[in-house]
C-alpha positions as CSV (number, residue, x, y, z in Angstrom):
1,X,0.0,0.0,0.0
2,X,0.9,3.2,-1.2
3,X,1.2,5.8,1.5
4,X,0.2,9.1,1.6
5,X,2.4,12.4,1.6
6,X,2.9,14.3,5.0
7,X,1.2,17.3,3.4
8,X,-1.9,15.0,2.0
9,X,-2.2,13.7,5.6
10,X,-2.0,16.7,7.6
11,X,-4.4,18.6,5.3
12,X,-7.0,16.2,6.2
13,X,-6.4,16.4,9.9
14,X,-6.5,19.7,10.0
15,X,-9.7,20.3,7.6
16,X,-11.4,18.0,9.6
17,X,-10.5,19.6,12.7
18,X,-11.9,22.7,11.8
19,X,-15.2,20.8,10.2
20,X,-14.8,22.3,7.1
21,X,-15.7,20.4,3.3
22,X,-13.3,20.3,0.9
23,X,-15.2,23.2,-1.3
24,X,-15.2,25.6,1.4
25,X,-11.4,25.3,2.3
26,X,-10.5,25.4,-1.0
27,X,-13.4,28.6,-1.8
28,X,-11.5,30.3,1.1
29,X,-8.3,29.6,0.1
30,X,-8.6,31.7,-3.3
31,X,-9.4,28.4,-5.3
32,X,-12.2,28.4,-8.2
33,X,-15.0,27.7,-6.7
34,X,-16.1,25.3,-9.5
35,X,-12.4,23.2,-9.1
36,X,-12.1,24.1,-5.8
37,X,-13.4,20.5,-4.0
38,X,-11.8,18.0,-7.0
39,X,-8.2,20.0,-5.9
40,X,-8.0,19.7,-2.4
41,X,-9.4,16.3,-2.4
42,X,-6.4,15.7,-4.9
43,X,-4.3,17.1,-2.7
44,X,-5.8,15.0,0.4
45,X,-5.1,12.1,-1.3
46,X,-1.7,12.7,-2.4
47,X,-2.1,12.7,-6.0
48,X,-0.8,16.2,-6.7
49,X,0.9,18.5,-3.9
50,X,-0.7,21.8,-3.8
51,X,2.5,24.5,-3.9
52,X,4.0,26.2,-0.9
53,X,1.7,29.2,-1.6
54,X,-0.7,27.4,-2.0
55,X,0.0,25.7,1.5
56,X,0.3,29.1,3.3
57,X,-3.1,29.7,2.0
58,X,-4.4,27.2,3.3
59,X,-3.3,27.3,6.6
60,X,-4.1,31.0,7.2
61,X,-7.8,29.3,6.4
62,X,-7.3,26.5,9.1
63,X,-5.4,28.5,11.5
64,X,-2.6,26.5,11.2
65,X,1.1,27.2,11.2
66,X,2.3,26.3,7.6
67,X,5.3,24.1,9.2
68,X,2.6,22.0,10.8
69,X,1.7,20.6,6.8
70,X,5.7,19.3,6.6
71,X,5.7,18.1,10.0
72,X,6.5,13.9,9.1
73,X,6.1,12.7,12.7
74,X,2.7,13.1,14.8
75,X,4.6,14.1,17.9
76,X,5.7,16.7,15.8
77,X,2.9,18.6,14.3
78,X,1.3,18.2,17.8
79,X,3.9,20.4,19.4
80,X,3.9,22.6,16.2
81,X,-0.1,23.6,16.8
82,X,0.1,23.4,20.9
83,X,3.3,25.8,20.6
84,X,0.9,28.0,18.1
85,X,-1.9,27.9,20.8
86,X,0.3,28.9,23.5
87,X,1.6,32.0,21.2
88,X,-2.2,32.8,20.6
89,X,-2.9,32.5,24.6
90,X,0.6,34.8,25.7
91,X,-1.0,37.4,22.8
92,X,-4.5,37.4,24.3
93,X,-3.1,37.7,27.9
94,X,-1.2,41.0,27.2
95,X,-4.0,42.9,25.0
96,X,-5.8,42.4,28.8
């Protein structure tokens, strides 16, 4: 069996996270709305890699740190979003 890419993986995690289809990320990503599902289910199933713009997109979307797409091991892009949340939390602290 064929496995998936790190990006292809981590792009599904994270759209699920946020409970978002396909079509909307993509929509809100700056994709044509009419290719906009097909591309990032391409792209969730690793048969094309969508480019690094492309991925910074699509983080800003998920609320994601565009690292977190490259990170290969879970432990990994687990420490990658809770070091992002705990940026998010010091920020929100401060502005009190």
């Amino acid at each position: 069996m064929v496995e998936r890419s790190v990006v292809a993986k981590r792009l599904r995690e994270a759209r699920l996270r946020a409970g978002i289809s396909q079509k909307q990320l993509g929509i809100k990503a700056g994709l044509d709305e009419f290719s906009a599902s097909p591309r990032i289910n391409q792209y969730e199933r690793g048969k094309h890699t969508p480019d690094y713009s492309t991925v910074e997109r699509l983080a800003k979307v998920l609320g994601v740190p565009t690292p977190y797409f490259y990170a290969r091991e879970d432990e990994l892009a687990k420490l990658i979003l809770t070091f992002r949340a705990s940026g998010r939390q010091r920020r929100q602290q401060k502005q009190r």
